[in-house]
TINUTOR-796495 format. One line per field, with one value per residue (C-alpha): residue number from 0; residue in three letters; x, y, z. Coordinates in Angstrom, 3 decimals, always signed. Each point is the difference from the previous one (the first is absolute). Example, Ala and Ser with C-alpha at 12.3 -4.5 7.8 and 13.67 -1.06 7.14 Angstrom:
BEGIN
nr 0 | 1
rest ALA | SER
c1 +12.300 | +1.370
c2 -4.500 | +3.440
c3 +7.800 | -0.660
! end
This chain:
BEGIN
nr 0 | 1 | 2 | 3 | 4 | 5 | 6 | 7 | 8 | 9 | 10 | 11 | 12 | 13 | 14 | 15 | 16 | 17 | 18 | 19 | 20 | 21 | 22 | 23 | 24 | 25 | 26 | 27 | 28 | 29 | 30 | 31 | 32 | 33 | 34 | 35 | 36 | 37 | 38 | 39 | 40 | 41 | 42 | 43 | 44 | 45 | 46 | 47 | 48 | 49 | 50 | 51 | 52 | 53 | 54 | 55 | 56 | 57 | 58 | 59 | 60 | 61 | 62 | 63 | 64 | 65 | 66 | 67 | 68 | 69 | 70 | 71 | 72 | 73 | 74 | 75 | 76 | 77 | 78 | 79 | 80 | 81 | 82 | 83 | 84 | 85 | 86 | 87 | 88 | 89 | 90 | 91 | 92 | 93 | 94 | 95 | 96 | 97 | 98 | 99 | 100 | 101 | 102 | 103 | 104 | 105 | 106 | 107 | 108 | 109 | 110 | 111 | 112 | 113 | 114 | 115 | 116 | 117 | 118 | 119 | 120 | 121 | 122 | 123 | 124 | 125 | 126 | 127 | 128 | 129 | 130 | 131 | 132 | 133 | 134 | 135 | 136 | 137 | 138 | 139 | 140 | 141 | 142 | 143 | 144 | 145 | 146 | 147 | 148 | 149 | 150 | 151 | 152 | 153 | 154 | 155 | 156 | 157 | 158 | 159 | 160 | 161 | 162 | 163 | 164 | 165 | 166 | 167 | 168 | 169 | 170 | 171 | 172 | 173 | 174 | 175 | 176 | 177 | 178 | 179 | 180 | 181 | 182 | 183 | 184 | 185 | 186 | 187 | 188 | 189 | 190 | 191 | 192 | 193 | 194 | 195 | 196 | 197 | 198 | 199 | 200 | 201 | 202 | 203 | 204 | 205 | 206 | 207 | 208 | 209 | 210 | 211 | 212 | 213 | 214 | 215 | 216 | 217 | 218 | 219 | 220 | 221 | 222 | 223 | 224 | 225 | 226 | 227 | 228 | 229 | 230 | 231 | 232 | 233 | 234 | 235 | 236 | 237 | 238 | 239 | 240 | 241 | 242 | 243 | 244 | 245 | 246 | 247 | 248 | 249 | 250 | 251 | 252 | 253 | 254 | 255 | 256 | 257 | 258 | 259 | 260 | 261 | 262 | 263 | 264 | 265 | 266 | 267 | 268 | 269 | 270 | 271 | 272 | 273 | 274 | 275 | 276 | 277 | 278 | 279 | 280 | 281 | 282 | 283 | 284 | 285 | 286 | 287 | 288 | 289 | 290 | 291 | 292 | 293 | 294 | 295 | 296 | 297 | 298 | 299 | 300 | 301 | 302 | 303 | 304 | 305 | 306 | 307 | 308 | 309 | 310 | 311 | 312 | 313 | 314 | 315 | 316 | 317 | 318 | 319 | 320 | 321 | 322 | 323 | 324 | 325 | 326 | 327 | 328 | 329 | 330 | 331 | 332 | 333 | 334 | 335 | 336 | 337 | 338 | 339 | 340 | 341 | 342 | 343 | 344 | 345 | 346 | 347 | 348 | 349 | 350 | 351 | 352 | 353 | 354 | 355 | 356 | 357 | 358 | 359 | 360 | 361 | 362 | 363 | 364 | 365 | 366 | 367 | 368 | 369 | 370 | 371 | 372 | 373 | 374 | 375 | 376 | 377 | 378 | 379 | 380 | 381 | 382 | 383 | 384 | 385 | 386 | 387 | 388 | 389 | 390 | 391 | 392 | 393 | 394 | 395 | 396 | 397 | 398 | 399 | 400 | 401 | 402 | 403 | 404 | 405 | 406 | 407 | 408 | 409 | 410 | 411 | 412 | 413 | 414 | 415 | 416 | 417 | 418
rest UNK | UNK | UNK | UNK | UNK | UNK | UNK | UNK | UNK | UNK | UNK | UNK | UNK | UNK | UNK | UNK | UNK | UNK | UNK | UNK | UNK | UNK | UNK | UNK | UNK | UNK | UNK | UNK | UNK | UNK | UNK | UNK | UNK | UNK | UNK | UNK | UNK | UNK | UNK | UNK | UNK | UNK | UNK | UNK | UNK | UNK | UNK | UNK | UNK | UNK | UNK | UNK | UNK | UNK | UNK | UNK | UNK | UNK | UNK | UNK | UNK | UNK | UNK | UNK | UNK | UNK | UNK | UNK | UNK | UNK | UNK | UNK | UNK | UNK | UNK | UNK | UNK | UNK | UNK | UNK | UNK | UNK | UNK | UNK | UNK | UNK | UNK | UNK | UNK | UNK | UNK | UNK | UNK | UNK | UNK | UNK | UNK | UNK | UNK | UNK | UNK | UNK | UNK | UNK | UNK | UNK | UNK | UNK | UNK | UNK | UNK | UNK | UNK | UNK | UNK | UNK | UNK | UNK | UNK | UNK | UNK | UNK | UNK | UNK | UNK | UNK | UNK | UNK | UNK | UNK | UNK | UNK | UNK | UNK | UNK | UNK | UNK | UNK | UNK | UNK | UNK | UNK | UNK | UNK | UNK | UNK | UNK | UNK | UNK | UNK | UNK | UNK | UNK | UNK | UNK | UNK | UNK | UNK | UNK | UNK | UNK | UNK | UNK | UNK | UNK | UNK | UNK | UNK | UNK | UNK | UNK | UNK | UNK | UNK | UNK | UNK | UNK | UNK | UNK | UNK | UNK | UNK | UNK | UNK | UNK | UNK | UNK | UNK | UNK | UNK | UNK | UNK | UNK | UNK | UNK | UNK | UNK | UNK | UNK | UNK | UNK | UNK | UNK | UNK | UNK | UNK | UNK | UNK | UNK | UNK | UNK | UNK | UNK | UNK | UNK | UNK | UNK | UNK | UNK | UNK | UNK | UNK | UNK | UNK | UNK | UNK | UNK | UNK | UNK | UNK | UNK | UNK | UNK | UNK | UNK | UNK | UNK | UNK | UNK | UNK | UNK | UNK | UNK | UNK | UNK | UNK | UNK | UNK | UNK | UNK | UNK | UNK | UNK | UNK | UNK | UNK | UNK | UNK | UNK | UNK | UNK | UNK | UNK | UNK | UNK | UNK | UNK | UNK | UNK | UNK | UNK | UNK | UNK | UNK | UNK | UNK | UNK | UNK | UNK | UNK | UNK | UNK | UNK | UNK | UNK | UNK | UNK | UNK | UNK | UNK | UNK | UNK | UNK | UNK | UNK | UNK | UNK | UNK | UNK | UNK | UNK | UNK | UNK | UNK | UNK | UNK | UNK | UNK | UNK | UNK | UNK | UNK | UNK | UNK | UNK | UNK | UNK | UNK | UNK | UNK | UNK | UNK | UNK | UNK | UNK | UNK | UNK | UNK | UNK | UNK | UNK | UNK | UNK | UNK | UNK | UNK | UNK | UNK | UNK | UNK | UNK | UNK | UNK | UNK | UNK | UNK | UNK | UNK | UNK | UNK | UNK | UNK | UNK | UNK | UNK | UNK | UNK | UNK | UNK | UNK | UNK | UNK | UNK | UNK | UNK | UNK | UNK | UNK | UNK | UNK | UNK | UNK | UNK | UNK | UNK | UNK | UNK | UNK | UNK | UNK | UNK | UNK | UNK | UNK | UNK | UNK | UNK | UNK | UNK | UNK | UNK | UNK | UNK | UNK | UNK | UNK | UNK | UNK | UNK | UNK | UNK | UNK | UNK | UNK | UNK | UNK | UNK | UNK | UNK | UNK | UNK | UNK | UNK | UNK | UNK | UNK | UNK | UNK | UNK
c1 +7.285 | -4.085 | +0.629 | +3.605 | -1.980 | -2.681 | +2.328 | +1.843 | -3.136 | -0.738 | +3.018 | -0.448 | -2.801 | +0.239 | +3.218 | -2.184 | -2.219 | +2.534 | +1.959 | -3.234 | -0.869 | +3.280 | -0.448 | -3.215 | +1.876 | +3.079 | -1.656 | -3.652 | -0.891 | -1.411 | +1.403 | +3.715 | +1.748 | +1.343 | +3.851 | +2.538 | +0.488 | +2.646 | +1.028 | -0.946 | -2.747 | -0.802 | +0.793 | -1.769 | +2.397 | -2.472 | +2.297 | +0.251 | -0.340 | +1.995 | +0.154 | -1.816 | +0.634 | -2.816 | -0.420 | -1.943 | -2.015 | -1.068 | -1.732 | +0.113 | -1.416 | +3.140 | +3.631 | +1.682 | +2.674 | +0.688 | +2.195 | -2.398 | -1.484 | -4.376 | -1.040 | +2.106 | -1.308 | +0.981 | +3.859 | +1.848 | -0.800 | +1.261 | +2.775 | +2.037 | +2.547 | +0.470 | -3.491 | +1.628 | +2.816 | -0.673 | -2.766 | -0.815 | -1.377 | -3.059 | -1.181 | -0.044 | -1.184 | -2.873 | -0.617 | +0.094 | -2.190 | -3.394 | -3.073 | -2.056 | -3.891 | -1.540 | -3.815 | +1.542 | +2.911 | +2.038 | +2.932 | +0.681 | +2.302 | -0.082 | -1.785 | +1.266 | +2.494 | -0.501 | +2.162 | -0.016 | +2.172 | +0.831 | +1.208 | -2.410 | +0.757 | +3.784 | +3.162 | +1.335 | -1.337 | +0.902 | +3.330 | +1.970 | -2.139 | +1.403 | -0.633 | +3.684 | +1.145 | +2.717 | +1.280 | -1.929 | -3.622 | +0.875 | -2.440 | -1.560 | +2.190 | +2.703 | -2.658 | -1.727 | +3.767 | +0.556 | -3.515 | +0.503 | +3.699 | -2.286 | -2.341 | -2.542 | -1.414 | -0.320 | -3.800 | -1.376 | +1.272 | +1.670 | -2.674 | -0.319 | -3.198 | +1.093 | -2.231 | -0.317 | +2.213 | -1.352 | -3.388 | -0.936 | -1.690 | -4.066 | +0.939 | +0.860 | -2.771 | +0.861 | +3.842 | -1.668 | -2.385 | +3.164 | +1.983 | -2.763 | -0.578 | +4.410 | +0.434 | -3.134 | +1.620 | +3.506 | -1.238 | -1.762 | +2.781 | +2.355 | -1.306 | -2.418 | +3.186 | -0.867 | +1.506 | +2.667 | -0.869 | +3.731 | -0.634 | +2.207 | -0.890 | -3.234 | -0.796 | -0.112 | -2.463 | -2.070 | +0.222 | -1.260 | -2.802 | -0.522 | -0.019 | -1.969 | -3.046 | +0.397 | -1.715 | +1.661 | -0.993 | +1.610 | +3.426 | +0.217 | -0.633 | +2.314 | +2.685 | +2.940 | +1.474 | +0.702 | +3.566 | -0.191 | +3.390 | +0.747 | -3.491 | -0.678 | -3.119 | -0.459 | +1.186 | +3.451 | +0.353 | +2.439 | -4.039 | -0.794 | +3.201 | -0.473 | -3.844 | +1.682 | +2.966 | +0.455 | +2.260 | +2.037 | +0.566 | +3.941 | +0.055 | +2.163 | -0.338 | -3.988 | -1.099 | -2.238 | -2.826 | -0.309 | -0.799 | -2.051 | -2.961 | -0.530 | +1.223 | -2.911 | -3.018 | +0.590 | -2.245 | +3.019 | +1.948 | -2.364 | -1.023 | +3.480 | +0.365 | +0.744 | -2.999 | -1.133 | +0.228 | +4.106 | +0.562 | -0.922 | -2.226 | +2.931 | +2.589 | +1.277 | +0.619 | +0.411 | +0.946 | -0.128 | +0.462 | -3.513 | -1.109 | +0.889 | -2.303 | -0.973 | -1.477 | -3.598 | +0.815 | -0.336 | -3.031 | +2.087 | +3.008 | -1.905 | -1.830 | +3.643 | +1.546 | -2.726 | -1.426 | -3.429 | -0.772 | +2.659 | -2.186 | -3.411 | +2.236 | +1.491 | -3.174 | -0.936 | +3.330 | +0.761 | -2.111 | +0.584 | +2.355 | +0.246 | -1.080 | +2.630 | -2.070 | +1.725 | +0.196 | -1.232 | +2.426 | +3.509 | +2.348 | +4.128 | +0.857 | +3.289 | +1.152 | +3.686 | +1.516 | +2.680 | -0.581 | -0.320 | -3.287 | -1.901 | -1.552 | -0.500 | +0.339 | +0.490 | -0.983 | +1.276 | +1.412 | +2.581 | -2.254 | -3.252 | -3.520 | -1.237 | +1.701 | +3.781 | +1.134 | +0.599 | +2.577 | -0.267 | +0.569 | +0.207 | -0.541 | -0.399 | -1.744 | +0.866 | +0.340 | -2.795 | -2.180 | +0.086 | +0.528 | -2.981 | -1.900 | +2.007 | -0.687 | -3.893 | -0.877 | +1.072 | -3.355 | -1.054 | +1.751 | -2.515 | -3.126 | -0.223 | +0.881 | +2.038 | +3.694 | +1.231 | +4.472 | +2.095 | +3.265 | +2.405 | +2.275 | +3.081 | +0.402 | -2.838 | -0.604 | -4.115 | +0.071 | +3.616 | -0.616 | -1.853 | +3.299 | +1.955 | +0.724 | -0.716 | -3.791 | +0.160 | +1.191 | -2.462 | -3.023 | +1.439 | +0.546 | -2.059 | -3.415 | -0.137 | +1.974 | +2.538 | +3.412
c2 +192.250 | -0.929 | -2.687 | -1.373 | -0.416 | -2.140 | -1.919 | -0.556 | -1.208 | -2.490 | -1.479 | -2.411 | -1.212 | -0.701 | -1.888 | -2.003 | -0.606 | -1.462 | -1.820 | -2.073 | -0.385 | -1.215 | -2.828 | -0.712 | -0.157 | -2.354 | -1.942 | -0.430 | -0.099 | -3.157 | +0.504 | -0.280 | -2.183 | -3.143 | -0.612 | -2.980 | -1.327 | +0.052 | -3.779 | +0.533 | +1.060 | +3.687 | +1.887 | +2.706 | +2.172 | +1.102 | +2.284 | +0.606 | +3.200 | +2.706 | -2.317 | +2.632 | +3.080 | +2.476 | +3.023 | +3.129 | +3.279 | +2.699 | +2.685 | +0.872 | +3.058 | +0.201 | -1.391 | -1.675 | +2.739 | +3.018 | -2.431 | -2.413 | -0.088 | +0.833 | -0.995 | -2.253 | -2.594 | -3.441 | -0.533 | -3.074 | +0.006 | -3.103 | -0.937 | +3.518 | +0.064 | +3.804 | +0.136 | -2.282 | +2.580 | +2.575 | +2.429 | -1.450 | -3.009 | +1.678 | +1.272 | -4.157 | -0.601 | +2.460 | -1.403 | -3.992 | +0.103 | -2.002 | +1.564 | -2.875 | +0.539 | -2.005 | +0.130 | -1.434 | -1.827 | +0.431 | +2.734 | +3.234 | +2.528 | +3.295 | +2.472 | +1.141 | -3.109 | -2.833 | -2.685 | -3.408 | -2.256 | -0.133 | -2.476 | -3.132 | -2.988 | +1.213 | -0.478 | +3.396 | +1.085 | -3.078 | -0.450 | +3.499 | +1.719 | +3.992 | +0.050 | +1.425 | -3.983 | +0.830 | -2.761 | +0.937 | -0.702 | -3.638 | -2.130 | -2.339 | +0.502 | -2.699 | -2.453 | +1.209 | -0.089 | -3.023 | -1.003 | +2.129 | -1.834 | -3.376 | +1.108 | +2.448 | +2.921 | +2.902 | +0.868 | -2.805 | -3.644 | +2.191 | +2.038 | +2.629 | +0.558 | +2.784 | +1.427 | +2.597 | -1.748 | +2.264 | -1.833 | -2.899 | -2.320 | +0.516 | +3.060 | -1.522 | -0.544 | +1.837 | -1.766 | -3.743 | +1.125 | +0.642 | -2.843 | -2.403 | +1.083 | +0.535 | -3.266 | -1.365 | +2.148 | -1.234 | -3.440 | +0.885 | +1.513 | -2.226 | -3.296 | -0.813 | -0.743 | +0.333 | +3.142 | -0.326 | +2.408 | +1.468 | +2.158 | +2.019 | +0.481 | +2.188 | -1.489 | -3.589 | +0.588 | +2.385 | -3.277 | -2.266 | +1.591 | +0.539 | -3.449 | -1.136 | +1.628 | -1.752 | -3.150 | -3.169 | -0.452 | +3.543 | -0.576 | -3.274 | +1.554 | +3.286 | -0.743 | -2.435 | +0.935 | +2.731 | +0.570 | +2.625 | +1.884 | +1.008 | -0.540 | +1.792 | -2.843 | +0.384 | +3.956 | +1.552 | +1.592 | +2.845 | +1.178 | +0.771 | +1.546 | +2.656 | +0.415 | +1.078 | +2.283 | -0.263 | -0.443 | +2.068 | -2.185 | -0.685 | +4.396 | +0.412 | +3.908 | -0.381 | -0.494 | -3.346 | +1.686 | +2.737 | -3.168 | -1.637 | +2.220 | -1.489 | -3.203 | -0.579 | +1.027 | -2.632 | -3.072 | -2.572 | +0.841 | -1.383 | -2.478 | -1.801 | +0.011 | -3.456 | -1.992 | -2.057 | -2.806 | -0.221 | +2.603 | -1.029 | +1.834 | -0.150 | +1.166 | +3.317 | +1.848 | +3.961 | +0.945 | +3.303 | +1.316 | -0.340 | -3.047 | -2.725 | -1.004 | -3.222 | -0.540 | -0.111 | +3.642 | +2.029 | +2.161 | +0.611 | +1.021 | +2.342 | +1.820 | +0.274 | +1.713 | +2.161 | -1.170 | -2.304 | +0.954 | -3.512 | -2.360 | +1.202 | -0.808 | -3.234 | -1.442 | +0.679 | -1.821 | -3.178 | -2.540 | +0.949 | -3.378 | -0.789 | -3.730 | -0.674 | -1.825 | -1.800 | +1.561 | -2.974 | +0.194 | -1.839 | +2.183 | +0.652 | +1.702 | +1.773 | +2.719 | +0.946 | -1.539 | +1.506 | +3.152 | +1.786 | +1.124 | +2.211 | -1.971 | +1.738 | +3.828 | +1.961 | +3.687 | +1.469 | +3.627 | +0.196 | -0.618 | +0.046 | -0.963 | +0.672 | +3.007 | -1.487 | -3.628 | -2.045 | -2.710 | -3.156 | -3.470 | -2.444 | -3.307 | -2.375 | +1.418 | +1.568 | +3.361 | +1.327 | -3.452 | -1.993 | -3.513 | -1.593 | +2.126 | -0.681 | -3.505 | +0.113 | -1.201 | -3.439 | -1.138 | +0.094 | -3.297 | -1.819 | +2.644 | -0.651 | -2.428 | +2.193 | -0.120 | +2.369 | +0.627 | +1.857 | +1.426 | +2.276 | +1.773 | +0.626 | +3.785 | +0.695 | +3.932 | +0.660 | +2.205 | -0.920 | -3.552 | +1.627 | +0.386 | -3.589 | -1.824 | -3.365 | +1.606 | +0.517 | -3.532 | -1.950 | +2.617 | -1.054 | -3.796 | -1.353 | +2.236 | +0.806 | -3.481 | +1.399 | -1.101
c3 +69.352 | +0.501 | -3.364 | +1.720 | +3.326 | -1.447 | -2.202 | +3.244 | +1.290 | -3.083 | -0.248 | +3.439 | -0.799 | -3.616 | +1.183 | +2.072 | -2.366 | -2.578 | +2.620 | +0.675 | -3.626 | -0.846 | +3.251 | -1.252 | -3.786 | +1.290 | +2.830 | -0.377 | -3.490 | -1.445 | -3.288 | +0.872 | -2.776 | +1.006 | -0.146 | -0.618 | +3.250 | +2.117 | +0.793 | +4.165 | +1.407 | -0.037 | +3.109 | +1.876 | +2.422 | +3.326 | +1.728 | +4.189 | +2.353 | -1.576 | -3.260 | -2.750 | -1.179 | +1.366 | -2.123 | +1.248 | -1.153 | +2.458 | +0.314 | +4.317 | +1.723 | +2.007 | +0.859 | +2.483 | -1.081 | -1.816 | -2.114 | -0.776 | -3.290 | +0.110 | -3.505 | -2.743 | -2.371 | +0.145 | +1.278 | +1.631 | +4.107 | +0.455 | -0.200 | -0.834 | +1.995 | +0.379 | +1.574 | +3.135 | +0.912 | +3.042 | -0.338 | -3.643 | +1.797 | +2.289 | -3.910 | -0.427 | +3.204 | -0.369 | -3.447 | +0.666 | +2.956 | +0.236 | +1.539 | +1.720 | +0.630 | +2.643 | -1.649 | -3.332 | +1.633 | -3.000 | -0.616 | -2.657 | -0.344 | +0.993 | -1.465 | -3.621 | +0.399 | -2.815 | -0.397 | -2.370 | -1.622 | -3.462 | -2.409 | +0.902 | -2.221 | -0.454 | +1.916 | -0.395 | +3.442 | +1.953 | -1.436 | +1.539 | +2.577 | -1.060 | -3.661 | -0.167 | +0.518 | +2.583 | +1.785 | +3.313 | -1.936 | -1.584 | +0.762 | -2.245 | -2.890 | +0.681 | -0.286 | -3.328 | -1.152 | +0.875 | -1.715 | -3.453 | -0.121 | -0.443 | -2.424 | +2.150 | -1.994 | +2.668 | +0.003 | -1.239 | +1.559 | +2.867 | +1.566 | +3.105 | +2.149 | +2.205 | +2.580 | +2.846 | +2.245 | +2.832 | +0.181 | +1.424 | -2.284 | +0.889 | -1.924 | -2.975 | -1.702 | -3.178 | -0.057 | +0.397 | -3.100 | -2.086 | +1.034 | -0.853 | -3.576 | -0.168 | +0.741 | -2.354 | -2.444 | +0.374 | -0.700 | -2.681 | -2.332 | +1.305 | -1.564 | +2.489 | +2.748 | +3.391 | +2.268 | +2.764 | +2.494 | +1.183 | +3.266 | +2.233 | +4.036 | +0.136 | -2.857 | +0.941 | +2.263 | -2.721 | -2.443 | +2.639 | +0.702 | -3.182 | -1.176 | +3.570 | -2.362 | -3.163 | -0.624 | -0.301 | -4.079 | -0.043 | +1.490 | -1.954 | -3.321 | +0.164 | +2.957 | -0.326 | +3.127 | +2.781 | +0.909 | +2.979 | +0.856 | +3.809 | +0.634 | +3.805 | +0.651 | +3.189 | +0.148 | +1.475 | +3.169 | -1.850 | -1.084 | +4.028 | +0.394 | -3.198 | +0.985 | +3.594 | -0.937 | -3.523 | -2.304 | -2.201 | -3.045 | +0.391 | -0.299 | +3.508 | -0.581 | +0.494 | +3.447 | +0.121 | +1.410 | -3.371 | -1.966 | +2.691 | -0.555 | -3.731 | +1.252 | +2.519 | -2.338 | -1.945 | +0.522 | -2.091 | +3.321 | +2.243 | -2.576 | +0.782 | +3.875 | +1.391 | +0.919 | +3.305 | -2.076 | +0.076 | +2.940 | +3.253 | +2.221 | +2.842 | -2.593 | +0.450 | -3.199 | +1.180 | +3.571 | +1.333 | +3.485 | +1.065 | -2.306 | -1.969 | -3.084 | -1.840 | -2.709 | +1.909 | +0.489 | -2.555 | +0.953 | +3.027 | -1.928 | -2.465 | +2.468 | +2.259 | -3.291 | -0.288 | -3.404 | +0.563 | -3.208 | -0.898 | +2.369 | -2.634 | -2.630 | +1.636 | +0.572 | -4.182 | -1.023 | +2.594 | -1.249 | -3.822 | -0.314 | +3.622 | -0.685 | -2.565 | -1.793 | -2.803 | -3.600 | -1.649 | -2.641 | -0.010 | +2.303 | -0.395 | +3.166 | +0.228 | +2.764 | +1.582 | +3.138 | +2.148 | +0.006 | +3.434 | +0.408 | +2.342 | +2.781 | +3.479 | +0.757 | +3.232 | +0.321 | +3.069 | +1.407 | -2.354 | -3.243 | +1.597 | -1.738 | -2.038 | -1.785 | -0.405 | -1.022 | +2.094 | +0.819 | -2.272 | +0.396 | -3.086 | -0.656 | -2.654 | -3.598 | -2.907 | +0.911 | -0.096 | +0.593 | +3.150 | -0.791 | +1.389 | -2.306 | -2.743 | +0.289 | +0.988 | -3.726 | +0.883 | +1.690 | -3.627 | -0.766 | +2.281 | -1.112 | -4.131 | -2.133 | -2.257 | +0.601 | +2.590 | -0.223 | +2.040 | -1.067 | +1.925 | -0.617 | +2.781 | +0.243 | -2.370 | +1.350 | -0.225 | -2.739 | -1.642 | -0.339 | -3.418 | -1.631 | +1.503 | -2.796 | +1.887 | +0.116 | -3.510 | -1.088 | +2.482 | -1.954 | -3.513 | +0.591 | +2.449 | +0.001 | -3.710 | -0.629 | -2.790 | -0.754
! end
């Protein structure tokens, strides 16, 4: 028993330890051989919030539950979509959430919790978000389908960069590292051929700032162009609405609130509520029965829901891209149109605030974007010389404009220019 205890011990970390030498291996390493080229340009996939698989290994001093599991090496947290079914889901809860420290300003999990993404370089964990591939965790793989029918080798002209999608980006440090020397390195073995920089919601705005810190020599050497997907510029008020009450992730057997305590520790949240710059400081956005809120009042609306913890972490995150300054790089813009989309919400005796949801009204957007945000990337025409496109797509759902086949065409023939 003593030598299957410390063997349970090794195993987690010596996972670890190969998981990063094989990154290091596949992604990094300066010695990776050069390839016949593909006749585009090389793609890298940069996925949004809730975009990556997230695998975990813990080791806690206690449980949410008598259910939940205390110590297991590394296993799928997100997505799995038994952990998201009633009573399963506090274990996930418990699991996913961030700790923030206000000396440090930055976030960790919980003690005995550690979490990381795997497969950097590769599409695998981009392409299905459950490593099962059920139809509920597509994601990016209609895309690299669509790519690998034209030629696209999976892991080498097609490339992912996940992340941890439930950070902000002045916590990326490590991810920007990566992506730098994955996208040097995806020139390299693919003929010297510049990198098209394919990005999905969250990550849009990860990729802008992100290339906002590259010089201009850079980004004319290694980028061709950046074609951002659903891109939430200026935010979307759905993000005030989840930091109030939640939301349960399309799982109508989970109250919104169970969810809502992972949900609001994580800084990407506030990261991507709207800014003063397209809201108006008269425009009401969440009405209760003693207050309305705008977008000038967020301290007020943290404190109100009894978390000021999100105002210390709003005030880390809202001036991370709140400029828009252009990319510098040539830009093909493409988001979803008619699509109702939340817009206004109402709290009152019935659902009051902040612990049920409230009443909704939509507007225009793609779901999940409103559309003025959507559209916020179109001050770049007059900002950079670099050509800046917009294409949209009528009914283009946030997330399942990824499998459209319009999407996919417009990717194939007019951003990588193939037949």
């Amino acid at each position: 028993m003593e030598g299957e205890s410390t063997a349970s011990q090794v195993r987690p970390k010596l996972f670890f330890v190969l998981t990063c030498i094989w990154c290091f291996c596949v992604v990094l390493s300066t010695k990776t051989e050069k390839v016949p080229p593909t006749k585009g340009h090389p793609v890298i996939l940069v996925p949004g919030d809730g975009g990556t698989q997230l695998w975990a290994s813990i080791d806690k001093p206690a449980t949410v539950h008598y259910f939940c599991r205390e110590k297991e090496s590394w296993f799928t947290l997100w997505l799995n979509v038994e952990d998201l079914l009633p009573g399963s889901i506090d274990c996930f809860v418990d699991n996913a959430r961030l700790v923030y420290d206000n000396k440090t300003r930055t976030t960790s999990s919980p003690t005995g919790v550690n979490i990381t993404v795997v497969a950097f370089g590769n599409t695998s964990s981009v392409e299905y978000l459950d490593p099962s591939k059920i139809w509920l965790g597509k994601y990016f793989n209609a895309i690299v389908d669509g790519l690998v029918a034209v030629g696209y080798k999976r892991g080498v002209s097609v490339r992912g960069a996940p992340y941890d999608f439930r950070k902000a980006p002045n916590e990326a440090q490590i991810f920007f590292r990566n992506l730098t020397r994955l996208i040097e390195d995806t020139y390299r073995i693919n003929g010297n051929r510049k990198v098209v920089l394919m990005t999905h919601s969250l990550g849009c705005l990860y990729t802008l700032y992100f290339l906002n810190r590259q010089s201009n020599p850079w980004k004319a050497k290694y980028i061709q162009a950046f074609a951002p997907i659903s891109g939430p510029w200026a935010g979307a008020t759905k993000s005030l609405r989840v930091a109030i009450s939640g939301d349960n992730v399309g799982d109508f057997a989970v109250h919104a609130s169970v969810v809502r305590t992972a949900q609001r520790s994580w800084p990407s949240l506030n990261f991507l509520l709207v800014t003063d710059k397209y809201w108006g400081p008269h425009e009401v956005i969440v009405s209760t029965q003693k207050k309305n809120y705008t977008v000038n009042d967020y301290r007020e609306v943290f404190n109100d829901m009894n978390y000021e913890v999100g105002w210390e972490v709003y005030k880390d995150v809202r001036g991370l891209v709140y400029d828009l300054k252009a990319p510098g790089v040539p830009v093909y813009g493409i988001h979803g149109r008619d699509v109702p989309t939340e817009e206004f919400y109402v709290y009152n005796e019935e659902r009051p605030f902040p612990d049920y949801e409230p009443y909704i009204t939509y507007g225009q957007g793609d779901g999940t974007v409103n559309m003025r945000s959507l559209k916020a990337y179109m001050k770049w025409q007059h900002e950079q010389p670099h050509p800046v496109s917009e294409f949209e797509i009528s009914g283009g759902e946030h997330v399942h404009i990824l499998q459209n086949a319009t999407l996919i065409k417009y990717l194939i023939n007019t951003v990588l220019h193939l037949p």
